[in-house]
MIKETI-316939 format. One record per residue: z, y, x of N, C-alpha, C, CB in turn; residue number from 1; residue in three letters. Coordinates in Angstrom, 3 decimals, padded with zeros to 6 digits. Glycine has a CB too. Layout:
BEGIN
[rec [Z, Y, X], [Z, Y, X], [Z, Y, X], [Z, Y, X], NUM, "Ala"]
...
END
This chain:
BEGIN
[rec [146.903, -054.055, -145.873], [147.000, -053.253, -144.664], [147.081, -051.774, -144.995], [145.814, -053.520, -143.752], 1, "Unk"]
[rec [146.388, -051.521, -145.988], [146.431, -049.526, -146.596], [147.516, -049.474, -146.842], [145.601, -048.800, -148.068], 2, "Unk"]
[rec [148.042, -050.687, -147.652], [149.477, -050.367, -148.089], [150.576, -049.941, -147.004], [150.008, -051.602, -148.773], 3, "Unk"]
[rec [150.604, -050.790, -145.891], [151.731, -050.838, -145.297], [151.284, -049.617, -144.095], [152.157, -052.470, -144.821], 4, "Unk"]
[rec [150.117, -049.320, -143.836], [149.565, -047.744, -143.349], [150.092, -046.586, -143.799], [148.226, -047.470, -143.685], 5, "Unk"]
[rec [149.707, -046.453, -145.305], [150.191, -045.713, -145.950], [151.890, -045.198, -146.161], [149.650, -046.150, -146.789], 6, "Unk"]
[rec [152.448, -046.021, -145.667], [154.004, -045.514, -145.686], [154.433, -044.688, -144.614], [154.983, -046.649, -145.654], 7, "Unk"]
[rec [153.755, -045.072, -143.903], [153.716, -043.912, -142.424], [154.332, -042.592, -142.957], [151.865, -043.448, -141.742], 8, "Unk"]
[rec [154.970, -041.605, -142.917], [155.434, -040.703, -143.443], [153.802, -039.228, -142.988], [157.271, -040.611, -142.733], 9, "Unk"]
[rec [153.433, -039.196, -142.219], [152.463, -038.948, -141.546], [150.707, -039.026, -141.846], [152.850, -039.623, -140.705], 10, "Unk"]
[rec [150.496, -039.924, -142.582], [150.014, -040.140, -143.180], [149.448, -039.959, -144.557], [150.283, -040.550, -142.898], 11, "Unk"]
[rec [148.348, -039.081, -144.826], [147.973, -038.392, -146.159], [147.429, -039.782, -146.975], [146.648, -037.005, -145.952], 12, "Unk"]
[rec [146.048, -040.126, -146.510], [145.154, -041.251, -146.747], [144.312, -041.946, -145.762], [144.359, -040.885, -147.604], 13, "Unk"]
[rec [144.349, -043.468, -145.780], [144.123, -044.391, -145.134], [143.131, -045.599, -145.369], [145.111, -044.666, -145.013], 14, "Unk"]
[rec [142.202, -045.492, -144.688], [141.294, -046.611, -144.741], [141.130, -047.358, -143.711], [140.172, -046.293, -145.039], 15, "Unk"]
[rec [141.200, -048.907, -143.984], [141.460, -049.781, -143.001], [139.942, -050.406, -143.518], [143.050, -050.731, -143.032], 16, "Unk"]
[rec [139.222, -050.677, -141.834], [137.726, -051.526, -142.505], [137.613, -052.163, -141.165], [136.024, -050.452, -143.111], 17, "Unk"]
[rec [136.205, -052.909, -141.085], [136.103, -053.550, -139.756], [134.884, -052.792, -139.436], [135.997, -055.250, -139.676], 18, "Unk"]
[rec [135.070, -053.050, -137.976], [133.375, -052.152, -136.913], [133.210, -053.196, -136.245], [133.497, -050.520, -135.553], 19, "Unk"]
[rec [131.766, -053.669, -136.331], [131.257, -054.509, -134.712], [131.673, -054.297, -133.505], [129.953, -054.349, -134.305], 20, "Unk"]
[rec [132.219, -056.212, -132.987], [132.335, -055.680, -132.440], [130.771, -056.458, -130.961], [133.952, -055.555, -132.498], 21, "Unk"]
[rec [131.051, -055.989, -129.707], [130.019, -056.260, -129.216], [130.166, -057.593, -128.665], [129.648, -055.319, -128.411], 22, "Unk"]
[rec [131.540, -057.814, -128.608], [131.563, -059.350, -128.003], [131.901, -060.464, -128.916], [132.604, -059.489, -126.879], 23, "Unk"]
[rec [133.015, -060.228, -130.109], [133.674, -061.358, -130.936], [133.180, -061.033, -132.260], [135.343, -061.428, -130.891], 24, "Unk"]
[rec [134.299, -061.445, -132.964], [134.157, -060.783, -134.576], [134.171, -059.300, -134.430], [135.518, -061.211, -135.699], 25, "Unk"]
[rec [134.154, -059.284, -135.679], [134.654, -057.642, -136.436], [135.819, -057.629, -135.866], [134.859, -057.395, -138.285], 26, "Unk"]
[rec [135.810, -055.585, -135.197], [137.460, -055.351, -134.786], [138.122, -054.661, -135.854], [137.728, -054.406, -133.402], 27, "Unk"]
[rec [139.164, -054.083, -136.008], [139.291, -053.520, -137.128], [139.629, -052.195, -136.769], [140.163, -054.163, -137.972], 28, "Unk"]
[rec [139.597, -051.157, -137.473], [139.428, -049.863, -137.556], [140.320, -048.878, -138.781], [137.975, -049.825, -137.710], 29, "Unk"]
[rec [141.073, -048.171, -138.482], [141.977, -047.519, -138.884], [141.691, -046.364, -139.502], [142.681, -047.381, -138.060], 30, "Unk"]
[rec [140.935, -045.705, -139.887], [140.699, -044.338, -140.366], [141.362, -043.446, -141.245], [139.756, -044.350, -140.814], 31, "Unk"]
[rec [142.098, -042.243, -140.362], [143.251, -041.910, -141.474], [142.884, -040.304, -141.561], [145.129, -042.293, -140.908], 32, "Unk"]
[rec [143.665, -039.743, -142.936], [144.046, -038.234, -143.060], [145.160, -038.325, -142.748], [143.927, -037.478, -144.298], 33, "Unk"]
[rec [145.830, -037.141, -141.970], [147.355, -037.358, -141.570], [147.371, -036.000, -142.353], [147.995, -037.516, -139.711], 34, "Unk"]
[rec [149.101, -036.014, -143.156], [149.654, -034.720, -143.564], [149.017, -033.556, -142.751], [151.203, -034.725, -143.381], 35, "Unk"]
[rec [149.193, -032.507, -143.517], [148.859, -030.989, -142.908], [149.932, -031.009, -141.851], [149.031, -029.529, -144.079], 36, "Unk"]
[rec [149.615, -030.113, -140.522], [150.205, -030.000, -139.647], [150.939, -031.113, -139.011], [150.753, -029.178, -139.926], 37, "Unk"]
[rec [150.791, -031.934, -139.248], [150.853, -033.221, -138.693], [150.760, -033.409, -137.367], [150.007, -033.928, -139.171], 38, "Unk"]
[rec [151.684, -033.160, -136.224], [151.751, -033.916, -134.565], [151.562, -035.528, -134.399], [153.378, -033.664, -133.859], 39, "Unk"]
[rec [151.393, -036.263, -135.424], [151.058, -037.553, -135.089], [150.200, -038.267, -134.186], [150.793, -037.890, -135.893], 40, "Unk"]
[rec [149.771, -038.478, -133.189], [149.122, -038.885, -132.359], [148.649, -040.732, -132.641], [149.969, -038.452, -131.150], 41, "Unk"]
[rec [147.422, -041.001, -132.210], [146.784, -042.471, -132.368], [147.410, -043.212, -131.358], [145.150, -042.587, -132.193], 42, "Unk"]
[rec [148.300, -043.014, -130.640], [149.379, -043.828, -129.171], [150.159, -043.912, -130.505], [150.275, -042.737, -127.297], 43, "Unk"]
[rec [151.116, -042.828, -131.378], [152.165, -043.347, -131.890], [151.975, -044.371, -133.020], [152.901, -042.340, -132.255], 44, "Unk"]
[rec [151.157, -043.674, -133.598], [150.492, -044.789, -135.118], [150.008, -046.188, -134.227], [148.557, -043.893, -136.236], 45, "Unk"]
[rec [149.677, -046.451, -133.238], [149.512, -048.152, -132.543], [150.468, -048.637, -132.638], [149.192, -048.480, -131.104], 46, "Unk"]
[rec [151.553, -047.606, -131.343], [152.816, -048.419, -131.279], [153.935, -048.501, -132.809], [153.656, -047.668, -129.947], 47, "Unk"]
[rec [153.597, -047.492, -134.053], [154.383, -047.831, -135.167], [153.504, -048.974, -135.823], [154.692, -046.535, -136.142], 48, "Unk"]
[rec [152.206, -049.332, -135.713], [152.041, -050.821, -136.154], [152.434, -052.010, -135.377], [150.756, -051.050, -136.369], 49, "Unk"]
[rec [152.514, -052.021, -134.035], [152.953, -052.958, -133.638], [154.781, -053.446, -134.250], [152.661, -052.647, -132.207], 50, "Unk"]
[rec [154.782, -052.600, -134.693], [156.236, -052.872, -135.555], [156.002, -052.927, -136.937], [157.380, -051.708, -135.381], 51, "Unk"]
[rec [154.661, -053.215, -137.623], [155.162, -052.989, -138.999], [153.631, -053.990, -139.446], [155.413, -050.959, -139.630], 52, "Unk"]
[rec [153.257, -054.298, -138.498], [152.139, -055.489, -138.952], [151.852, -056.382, -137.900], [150.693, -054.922, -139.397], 53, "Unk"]
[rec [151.265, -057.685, -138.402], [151.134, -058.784, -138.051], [149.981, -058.670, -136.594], [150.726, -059.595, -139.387], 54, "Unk"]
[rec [150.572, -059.016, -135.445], [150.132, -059.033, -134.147], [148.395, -058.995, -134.377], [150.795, -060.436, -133.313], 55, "Unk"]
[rec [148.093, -060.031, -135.330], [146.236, -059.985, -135.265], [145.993, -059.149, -136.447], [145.250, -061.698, -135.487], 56, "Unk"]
[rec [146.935, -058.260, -136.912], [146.366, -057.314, -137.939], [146.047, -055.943, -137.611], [147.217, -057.218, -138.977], 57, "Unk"]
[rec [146.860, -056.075, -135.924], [146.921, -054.550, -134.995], [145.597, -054.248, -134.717], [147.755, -054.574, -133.429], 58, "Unk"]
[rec [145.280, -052.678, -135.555], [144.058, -052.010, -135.422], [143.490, -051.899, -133.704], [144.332, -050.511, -136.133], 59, "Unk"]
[rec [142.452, -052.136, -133.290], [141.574, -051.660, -132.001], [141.471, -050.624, -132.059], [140.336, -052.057, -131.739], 60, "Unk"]
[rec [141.131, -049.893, -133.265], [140.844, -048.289, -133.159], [141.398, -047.513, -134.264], [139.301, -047.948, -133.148], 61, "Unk"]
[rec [141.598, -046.265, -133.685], [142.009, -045.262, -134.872], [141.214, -043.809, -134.678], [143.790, -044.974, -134.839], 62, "Unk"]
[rec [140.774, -043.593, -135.805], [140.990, -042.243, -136.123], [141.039, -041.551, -136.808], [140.676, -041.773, -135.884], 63, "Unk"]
[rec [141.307, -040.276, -136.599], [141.889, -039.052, -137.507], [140.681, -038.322, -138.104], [142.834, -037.909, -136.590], 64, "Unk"]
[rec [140.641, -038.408, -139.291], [139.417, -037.340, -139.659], [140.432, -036.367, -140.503], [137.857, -038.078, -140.737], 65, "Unk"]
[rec [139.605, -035.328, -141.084], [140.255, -034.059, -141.983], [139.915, -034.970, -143.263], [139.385, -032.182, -141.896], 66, "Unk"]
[rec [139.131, -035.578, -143.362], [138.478, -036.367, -145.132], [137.879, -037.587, -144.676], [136.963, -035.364, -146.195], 67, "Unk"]
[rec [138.117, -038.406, -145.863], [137.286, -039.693, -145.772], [136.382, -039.490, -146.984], [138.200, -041.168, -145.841], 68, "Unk"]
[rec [134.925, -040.630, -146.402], [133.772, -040.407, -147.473], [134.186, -040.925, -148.994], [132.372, -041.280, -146.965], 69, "Unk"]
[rec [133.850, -040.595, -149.933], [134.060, -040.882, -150.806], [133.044, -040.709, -151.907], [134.999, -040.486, -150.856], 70, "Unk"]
[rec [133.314, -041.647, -152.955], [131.992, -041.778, -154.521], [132.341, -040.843, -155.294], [131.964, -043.272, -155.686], 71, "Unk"]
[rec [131.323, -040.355, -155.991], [131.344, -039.159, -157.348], [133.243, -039.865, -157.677], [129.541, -039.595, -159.273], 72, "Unk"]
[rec [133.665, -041.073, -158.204], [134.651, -041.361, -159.059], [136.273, -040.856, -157.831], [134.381, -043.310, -159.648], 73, "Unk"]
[rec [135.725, -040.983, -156.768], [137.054, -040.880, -155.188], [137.364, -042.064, -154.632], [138.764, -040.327, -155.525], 74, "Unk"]
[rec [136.386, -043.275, -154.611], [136.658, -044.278, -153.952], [136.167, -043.897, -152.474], [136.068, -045.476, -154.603], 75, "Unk"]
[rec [137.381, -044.445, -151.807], [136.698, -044.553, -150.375], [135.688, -045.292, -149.934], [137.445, -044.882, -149.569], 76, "Unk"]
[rec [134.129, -044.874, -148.973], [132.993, -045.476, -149.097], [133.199, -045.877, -147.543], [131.661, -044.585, -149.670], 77, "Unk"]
[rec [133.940, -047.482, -147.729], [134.150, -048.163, -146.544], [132.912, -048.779, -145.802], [135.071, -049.163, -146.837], 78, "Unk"]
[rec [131.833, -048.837, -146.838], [130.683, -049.526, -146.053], [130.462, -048.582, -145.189], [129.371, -049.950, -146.796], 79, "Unk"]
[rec [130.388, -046.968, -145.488], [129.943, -045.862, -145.021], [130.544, -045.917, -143.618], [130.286, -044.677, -145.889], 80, "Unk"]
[rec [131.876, -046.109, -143.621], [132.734, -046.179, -142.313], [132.664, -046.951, -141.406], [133.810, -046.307, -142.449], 81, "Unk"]
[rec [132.644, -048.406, -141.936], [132.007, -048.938, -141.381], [130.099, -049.061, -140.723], [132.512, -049.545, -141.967], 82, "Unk"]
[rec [129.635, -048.629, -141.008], [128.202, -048.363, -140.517], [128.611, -047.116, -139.536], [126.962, -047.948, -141.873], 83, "Unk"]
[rec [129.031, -046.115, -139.644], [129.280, -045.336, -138.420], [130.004, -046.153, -137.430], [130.061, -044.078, -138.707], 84, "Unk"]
[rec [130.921, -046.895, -137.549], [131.954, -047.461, -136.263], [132.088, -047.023, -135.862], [132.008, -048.159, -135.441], 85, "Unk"]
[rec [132.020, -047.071, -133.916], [133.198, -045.897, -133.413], [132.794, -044.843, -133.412], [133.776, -045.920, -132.127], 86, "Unk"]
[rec [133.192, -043.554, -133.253], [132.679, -042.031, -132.802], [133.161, -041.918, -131.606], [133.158, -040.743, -133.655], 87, "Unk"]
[rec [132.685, -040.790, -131.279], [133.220, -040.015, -130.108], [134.664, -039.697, -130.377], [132.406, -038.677, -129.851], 88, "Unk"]
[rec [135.451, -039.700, -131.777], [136.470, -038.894, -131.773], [137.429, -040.271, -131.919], [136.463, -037.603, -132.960], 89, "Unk"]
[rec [137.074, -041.538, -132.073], [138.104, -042.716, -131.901], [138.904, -043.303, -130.756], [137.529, -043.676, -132.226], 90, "Unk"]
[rec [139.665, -043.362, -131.026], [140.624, -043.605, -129.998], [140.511, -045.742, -129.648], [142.460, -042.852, -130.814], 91, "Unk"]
[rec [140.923, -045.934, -129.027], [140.456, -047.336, -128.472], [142.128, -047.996, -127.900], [139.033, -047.079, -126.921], 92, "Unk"]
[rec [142.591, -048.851, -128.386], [144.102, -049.683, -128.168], [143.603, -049.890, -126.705], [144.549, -051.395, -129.260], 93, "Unk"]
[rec [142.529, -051.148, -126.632], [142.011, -051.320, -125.419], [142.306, -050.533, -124.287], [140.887, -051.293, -125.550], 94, "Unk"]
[rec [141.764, -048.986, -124.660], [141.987, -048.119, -123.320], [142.757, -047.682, -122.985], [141.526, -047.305, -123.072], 95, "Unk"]
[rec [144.088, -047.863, -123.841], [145.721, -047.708, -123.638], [146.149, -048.227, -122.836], [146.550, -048.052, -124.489], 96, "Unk"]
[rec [147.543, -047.601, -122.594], [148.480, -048.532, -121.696], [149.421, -049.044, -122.683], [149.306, -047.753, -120.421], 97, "Unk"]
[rec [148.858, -049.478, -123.904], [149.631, -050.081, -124.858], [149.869, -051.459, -124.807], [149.157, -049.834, -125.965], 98, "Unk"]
[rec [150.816, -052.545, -124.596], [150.778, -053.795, -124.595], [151.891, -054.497, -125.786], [151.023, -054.150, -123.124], 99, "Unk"]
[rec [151.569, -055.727, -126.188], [152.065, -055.891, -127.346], [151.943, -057.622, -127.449], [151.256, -054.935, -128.460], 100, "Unk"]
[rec [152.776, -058.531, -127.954], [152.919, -059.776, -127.263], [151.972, -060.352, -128.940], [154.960, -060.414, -126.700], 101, "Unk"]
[rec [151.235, -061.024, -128.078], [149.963, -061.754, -129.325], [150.899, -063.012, -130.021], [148.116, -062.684, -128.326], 102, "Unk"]
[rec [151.127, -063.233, -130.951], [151.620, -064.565, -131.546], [152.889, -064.755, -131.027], [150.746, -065.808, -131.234], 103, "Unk"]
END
């Protein structure tokens, strides 16, 4: 999933993890650096996955940080991301008027 995130032209660095959720499984969660000056918006990065990944691979949430956490070596610290889950600054597919045909 980083992989095929990552081609986004828009896109600096990308971490894909899962967040609780309150009713089912784990939802999954998108967390990206977008290029400097970057107009990319979390409406367009939905609707460019609904074209470039698998219907149950489409993120619930995205968001944009300036940095992702990372270890003394520069691994991304996904547990970390995951234990925060959503913020205030995540965007939610759900609360879109985004629709997208399941299977």
């Amino acid at each position: 999933m980083e992989t095929t995130f990552a081609l986004h032209p828009a896109v600096n660095e990308v971490a894909v993890h899962a967040v609780p959720s309150a009713l089912t499984e784990d939802d999954i969660k998108v967390t990206v650096v977008k290029e400097a000056e970057s107009p990319l918006t979390e409406h367009e990065l939905a609707i460019w996955a609904i074209d470039h990944v698998p219907y149950y691979a489409i993120p619930r949430y995205i968001e944009f940080r300036a940095q992702l956490p990372k270890n003394p070596v520069g691994r991304i610290l996904k547990n970390q991301l995951r234990d925060e889950g959503c913020t205030d600054a995540t965007w939610d597919l759900e609360q879109s008027d985004i629709t997208y045909k399941k299977g």
